[in-house]
C-alpha positions in Angstrom: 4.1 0.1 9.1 0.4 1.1 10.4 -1.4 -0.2 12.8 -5.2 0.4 13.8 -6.9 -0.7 16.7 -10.2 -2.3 15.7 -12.7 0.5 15.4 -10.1 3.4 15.1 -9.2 5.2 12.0 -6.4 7.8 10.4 -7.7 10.9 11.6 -7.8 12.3 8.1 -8.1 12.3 4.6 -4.7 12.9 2.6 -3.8 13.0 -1.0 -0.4 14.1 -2.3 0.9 16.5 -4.8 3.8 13.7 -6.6 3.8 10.1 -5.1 1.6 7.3 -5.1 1.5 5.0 -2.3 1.1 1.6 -2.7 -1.0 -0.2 0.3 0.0 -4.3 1.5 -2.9 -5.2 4.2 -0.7 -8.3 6.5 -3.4 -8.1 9.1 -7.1 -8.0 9.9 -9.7 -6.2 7.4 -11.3 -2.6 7.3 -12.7 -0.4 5.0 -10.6 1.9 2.1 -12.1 5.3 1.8 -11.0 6.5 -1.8 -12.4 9.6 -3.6 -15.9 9.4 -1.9 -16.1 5.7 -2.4 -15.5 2.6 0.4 -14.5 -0.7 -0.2 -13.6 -3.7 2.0 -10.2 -4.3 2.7 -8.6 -7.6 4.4 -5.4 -9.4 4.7 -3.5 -9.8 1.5 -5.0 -7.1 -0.3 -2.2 -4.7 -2.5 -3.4 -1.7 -3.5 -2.3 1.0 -5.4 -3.9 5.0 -5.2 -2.8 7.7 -8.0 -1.2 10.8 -6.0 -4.8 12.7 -6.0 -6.6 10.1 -5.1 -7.8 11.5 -1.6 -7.5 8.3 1.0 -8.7 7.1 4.6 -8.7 3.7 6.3 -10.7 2.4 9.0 -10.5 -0.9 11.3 -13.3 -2.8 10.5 -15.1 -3.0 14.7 -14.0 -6.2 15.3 -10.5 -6.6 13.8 -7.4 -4.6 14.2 -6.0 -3.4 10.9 -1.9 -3.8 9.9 -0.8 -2.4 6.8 2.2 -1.5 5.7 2.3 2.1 3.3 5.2 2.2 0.4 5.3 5.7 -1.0 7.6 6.5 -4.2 7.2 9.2 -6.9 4.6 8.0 -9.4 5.8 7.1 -12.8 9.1 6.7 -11.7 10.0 3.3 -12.7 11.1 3.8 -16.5 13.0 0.3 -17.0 10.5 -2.4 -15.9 11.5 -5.1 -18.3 13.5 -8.5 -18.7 15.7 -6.2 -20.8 17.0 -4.2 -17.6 17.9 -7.4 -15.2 22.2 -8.3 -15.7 23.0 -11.5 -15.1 26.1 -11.7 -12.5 28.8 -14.4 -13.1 29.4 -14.3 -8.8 27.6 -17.2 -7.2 26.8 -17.2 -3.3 28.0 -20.6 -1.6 24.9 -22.3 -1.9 24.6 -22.3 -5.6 
């Protein structure tokens, strides 16, 4: 969980050598810094950087920024499919 006071910023740029991080804005807007490049960024936004992709946020100077920062090993999810899901015969009460 991050939290930027309208105007401030993560002191530097970081990439990383294995994991992607994948970016949910809950609060305010700012701006992304990404590989030389800025781009708006506002509540509900996901985003999702590559390991080298060399990253910055700002709060935008009116608006404090909340984001929350998932970080997992990139390419590690190798059963995304309806096939890996098992259907349980157990039932919580309210079923």
């Amino acid at each position: 969980m991050n939290h930027l006071k309208a105007g401030d910023s993560v002191p530097f740029v970081h990439s990383h050598k294995q994991n992607e991080e994948v970016y949910v804005v809950l609060e305010g807007s700012g701006v992304l810094y990404i590989d030389g490049e800025e781009f708006e960024v506002s509540a509900g936004d996901i985003l999702r950087i590559d390991p080298d992709g060399k990253r910055c946020f700002k709060a935008s100077s009116n608006s404090d920024l909340k984001y929350i920062c998932i970080q997992c090993k990139a390419s590690s999810l190798e059963q995304f499919s309806h096939d890996d899901g098992i259907l349980n015969t157990e039932k919580p009460s309210w079923l």
